[in-house]
C-alpha positions, -999 to 999 in steps of 0.1 A, spaced: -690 -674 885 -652 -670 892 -638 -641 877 -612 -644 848 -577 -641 858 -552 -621 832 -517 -618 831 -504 -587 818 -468 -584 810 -451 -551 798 -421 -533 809 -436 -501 811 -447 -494 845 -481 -469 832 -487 -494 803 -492 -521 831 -513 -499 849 -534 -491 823 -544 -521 810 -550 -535 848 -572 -506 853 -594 -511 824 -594 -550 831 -604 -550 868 -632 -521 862 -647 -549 839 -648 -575 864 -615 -596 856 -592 -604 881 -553 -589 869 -518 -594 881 -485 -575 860 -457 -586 855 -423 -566 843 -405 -593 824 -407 -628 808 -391 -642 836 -410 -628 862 -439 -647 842 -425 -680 842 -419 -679 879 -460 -673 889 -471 -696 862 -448 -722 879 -479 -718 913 -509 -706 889 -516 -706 852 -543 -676 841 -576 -676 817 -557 -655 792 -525 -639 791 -518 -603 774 -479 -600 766 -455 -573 752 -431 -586 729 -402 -560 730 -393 -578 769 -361 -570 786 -342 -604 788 -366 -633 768 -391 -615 745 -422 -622 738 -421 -640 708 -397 -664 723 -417 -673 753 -447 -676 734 -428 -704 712 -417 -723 747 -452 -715 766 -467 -733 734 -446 -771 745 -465 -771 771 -494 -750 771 -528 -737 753 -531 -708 777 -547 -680 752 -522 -651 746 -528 -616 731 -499 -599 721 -494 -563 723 -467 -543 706 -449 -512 691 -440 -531 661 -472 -532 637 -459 -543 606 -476 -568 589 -448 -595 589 -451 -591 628 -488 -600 633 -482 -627 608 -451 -641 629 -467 -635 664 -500 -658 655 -480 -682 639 -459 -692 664 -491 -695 689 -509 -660 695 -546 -659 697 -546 -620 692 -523 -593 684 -529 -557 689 -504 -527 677 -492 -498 699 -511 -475 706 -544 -489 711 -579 -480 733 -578 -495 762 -616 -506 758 -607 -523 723 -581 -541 741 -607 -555 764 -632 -566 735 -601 -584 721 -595 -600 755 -634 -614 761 -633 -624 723 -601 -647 724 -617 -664 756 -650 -667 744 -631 -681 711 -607 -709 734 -635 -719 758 -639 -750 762 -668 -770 749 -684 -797 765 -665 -830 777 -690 -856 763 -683 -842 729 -663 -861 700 -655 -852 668 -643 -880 647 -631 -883 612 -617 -907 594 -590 -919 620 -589 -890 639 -609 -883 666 -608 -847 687 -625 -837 720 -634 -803 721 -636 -799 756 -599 -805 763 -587 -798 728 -571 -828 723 -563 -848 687 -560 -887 687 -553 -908 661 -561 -944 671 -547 -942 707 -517 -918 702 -527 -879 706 -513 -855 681 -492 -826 699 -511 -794 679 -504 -761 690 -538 -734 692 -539 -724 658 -528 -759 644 -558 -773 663 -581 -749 656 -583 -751 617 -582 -797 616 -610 -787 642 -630 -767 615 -622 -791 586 -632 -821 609 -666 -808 615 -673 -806 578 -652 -834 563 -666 -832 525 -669 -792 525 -639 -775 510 -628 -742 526 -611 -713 510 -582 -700 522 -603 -663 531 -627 -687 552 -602 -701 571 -587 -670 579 -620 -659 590 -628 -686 614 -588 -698 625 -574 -662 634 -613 -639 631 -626 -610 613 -604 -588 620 -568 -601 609 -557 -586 580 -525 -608 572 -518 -628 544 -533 -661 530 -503 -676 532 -506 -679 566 -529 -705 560 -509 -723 536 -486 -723 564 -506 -742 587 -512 -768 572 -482 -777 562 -475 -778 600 -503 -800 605 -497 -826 575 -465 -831 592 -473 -840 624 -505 -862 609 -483 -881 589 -459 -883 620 -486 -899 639 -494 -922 607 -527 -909 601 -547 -918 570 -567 -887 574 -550 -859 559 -558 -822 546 -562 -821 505 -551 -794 485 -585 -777 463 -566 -766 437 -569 -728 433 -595 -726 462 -582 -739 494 -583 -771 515 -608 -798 525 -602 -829 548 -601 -861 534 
């Protein structure tokens, strides 16, 4: 099997080495990177398994090429910073991190995170289909159609219509949701998830769907 190819970006030259060391002693295969920009430039000849990015970047942070790579992109992303305030996590998955881990951290928890979020994102089988109501979703290339027109969802957005599609009549509570959109671990607010789904009403409604996400009053959500 080929190995998994990482980018790690961080302005800090022993940072960089760190994390590459750790990485390629587990078998992945790890290129650094100084900047945003520098980024943008090898993704233009190769795009990686994962990605693992600082947000405090000289230049274009990483928030703010998170939110572009996201147009265009699924390409899992961790994101690593000094800044571990709650209202930072919160912001960093929202706009399209899989992960985000506070400076400092161990090196080896950095690593779990990295095989979770790709064992999370992998792809499942082609052949599969999930439909309901008007919508139907392919797992393997994470795509959302309703009749013929696909629905432009980034990770996260995907992620939860994929959990409420699989179980159309069960409604979720906002704690489960948490659980199974962002994991375990995250300790951010419900609101979060309230916050999703407004995101994804409006862009089913854009796309005219008649399958939407109903509000369980006092609970949580269900699709219907």
């Amino acid at each position: 099997m080929e190995p998994k190819t990482v980018y790690v970006v961080d302005d800090e030259p022993n940072i960089r080495h760190l994390i590459r060391q750790y990485l390629v002693r587990e078998g992945f295969r790890v290129e650094t990177f100084a900047t945003a920009e520098e980024l943008r430039e090898r993704l233009e000849v190769e795009r990686p398994d994962l990605i693992v990015l600082d947000i405090m970047l000289p230049g274009e942070d990483g928030l703010e090429f998170c939110r572009r790579l996201r147009r265009t992109s699924e390409t899992p992303v961790i994101f690593i910073s000094a800044r571990g305030e709650e209202t930072d996590r919160v912001l960093g998955l929202e706009i399209g991190g899989d992960d985000y881990l506070a400076k400092p951290f161990s090196p080896r928890e950095l690593v779990a995170r990295v095989r979770s979020v790709l064992r999370r994102t992998a792809p499942r089988p082609a052949a599969e289909v999930v439909e309901a109501g008007d919508l139907r979703i392919y797992p393997g290339d994470r795509r959302v159609l309703v009749g013929e027109q696909e629905v432009p969802l980034t990770p996260k957005e995907y992620e939860l219509l994929l959990v409420l599609a699989r179980h159309p009549r069960r409604a979720f509570s906002r704690q489960e949701l948490l659980d199974r959109v962002w994991g375990y671990d995250y300790v951010g607010d419900e609101r979060a998830v309230d916050d999703l789904v407004k995101r994804v009403r409006k862009k089913l409604r854009a796309a005219r769907a008649r399958t939407g996400i109903a509000t369980v009053w006092g609970f949580g959500y269900r699709l219907q």
